[in-house]
PyMOL CGO cylinders between C-alpha atoms (Angstrom):
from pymol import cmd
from pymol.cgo import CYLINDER

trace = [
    CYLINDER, -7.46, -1.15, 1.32, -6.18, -2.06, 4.96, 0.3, 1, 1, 1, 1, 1, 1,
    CYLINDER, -6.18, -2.06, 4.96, -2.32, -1.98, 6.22, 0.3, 1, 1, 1, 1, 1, 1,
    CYLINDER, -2.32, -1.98, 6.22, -0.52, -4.12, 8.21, 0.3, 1, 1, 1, 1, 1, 1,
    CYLINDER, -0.52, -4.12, 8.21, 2.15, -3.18, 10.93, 0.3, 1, 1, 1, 1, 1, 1,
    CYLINDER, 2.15, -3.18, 10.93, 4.54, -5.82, 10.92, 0.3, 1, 1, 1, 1, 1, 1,
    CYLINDER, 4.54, -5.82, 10.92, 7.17, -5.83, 13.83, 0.3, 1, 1, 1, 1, 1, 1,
    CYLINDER, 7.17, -5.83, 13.83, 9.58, -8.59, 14.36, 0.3, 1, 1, 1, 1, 1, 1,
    CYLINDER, 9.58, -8.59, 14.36, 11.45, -8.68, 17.63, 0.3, 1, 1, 1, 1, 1, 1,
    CYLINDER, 11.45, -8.68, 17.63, 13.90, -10.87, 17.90, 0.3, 1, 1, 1, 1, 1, 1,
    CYLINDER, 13.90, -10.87, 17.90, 15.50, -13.11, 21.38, 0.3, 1, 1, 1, 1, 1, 1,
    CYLINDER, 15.50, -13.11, 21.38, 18.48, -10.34, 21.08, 0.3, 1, 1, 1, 1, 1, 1,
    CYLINDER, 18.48, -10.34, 21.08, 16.30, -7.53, 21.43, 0.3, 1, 1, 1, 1, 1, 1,
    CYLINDER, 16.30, -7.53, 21.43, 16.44, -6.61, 18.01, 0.3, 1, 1, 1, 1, 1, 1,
    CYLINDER, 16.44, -6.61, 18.01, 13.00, -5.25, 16.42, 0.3, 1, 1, 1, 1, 1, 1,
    CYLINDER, 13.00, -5.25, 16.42, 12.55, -4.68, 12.69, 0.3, 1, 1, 1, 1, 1, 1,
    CYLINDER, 12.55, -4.68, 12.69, 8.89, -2.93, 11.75, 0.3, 1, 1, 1, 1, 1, 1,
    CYLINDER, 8.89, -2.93, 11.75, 7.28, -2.33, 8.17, 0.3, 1, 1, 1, 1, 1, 1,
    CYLINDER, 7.28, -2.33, 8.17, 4.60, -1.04, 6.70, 0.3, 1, 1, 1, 1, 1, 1,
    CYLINDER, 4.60, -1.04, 6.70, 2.31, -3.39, 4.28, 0.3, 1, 1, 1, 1, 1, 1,
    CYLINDER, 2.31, -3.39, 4.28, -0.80, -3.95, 2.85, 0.3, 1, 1, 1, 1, 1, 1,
    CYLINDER, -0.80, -3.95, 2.85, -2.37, -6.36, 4.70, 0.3, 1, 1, 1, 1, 1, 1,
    CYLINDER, -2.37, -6.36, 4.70, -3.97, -9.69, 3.59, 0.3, 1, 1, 1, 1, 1, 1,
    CYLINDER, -3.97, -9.69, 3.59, -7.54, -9.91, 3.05, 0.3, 1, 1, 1, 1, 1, 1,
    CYLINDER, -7.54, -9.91, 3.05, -8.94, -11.23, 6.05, 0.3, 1, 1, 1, 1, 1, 1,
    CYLINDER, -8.94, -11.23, 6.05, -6.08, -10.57, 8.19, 0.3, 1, 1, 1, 1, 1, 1,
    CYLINDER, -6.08, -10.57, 8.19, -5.93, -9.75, 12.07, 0.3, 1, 1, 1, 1, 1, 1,
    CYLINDER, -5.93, -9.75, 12.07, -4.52, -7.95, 14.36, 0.3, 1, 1, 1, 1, 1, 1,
    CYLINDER, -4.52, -7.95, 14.36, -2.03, -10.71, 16.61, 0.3, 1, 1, 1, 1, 1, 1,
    CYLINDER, -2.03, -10.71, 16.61, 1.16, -12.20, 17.45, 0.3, 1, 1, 1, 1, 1, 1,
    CYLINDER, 1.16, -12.20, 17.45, 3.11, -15.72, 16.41, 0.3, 1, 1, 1, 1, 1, 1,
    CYLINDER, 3.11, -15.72, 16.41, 5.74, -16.84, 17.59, 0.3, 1, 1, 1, 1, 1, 1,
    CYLINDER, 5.74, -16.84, 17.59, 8.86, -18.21, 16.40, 0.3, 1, 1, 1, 1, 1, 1,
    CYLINDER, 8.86, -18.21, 16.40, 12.17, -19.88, 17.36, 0.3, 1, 1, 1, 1, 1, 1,
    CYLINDER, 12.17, -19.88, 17.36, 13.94, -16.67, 16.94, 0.3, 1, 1, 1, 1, 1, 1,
    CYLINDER, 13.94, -16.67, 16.94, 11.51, -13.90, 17.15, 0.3, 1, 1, 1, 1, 1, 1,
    CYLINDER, 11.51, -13.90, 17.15, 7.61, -12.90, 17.83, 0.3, 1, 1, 1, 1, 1, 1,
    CYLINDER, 7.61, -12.90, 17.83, 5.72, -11.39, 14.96, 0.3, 1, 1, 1, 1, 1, 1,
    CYLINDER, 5.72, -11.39, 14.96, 3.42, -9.05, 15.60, 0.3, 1, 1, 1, 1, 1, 1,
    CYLINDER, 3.42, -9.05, 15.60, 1.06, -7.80, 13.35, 0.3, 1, 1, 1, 1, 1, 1,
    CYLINDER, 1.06, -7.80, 13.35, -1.43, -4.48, 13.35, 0.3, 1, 1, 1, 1, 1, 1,
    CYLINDER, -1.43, -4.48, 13.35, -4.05, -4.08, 10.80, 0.3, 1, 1, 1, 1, 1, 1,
    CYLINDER, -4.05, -4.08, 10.80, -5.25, -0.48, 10.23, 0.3, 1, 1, 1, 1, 1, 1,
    CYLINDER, -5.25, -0.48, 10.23, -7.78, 1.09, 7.99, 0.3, 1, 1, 1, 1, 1, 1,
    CYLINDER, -7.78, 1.09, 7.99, -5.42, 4.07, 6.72, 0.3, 1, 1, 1, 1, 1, 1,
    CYLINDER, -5.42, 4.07, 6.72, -1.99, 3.93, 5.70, 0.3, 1, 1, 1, 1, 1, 1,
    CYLINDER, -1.99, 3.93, 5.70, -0.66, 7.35, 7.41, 0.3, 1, 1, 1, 1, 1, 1,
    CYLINDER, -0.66, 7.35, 7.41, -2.32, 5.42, 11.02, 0.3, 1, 1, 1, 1, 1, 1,
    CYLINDER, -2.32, 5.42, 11.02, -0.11, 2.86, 9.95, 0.3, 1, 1, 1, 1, 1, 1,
    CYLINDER, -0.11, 2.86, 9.95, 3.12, 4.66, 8.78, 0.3, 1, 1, 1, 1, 1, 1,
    CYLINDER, 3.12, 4.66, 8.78, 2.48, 6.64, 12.99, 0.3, 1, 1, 1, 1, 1, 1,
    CYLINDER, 2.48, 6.64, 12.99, 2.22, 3.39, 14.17, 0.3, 1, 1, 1, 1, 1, 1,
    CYLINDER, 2.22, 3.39, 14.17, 5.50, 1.99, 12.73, 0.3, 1, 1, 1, 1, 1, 1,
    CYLINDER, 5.50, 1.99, 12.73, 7.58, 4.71, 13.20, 0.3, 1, 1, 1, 1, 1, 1,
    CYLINDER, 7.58, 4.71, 13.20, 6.52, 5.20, 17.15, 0.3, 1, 1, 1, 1, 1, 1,
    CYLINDER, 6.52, 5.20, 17.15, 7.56, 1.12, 17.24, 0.3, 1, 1, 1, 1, 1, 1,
    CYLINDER, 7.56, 1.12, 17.24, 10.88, 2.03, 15.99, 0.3, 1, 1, 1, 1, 1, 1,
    CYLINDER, 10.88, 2.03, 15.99, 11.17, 4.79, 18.44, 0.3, 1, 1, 1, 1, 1, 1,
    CYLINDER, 11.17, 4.79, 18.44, 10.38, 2.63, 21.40, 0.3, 1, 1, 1, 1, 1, 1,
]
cmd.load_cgo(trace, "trace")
């Protein structure tokens, strides 16, 4: 099983991250959105991903 990174940051420089598994098929990659950019990081492991979120929320 993979895991996503998901980090929402918003216009107001608000940023919300998570931890998920990720969708079969899915990508690393941005979209964005009238309010916010969603990015998205796809790792193999969930503890990469867990380091990953928590140095986002740091930042």
């Amino acid at each position: 099983m993979k895991y996503a990174v998901e980090a929402k940051v918003f216009d107001n420089g608000r940023m919300v991250a998570r931890v998920r598994p990720a969708r079969d098929g899915e990508e690393s990659g941005c979209t964005e959105t009238r309010s916010c950019d969603v990015w998205v990081d796809v790792f193999d492991s969930e503890m990469e991903a867990i380091r990953f979120c928590n140095d986002y929320k740091r930042g």
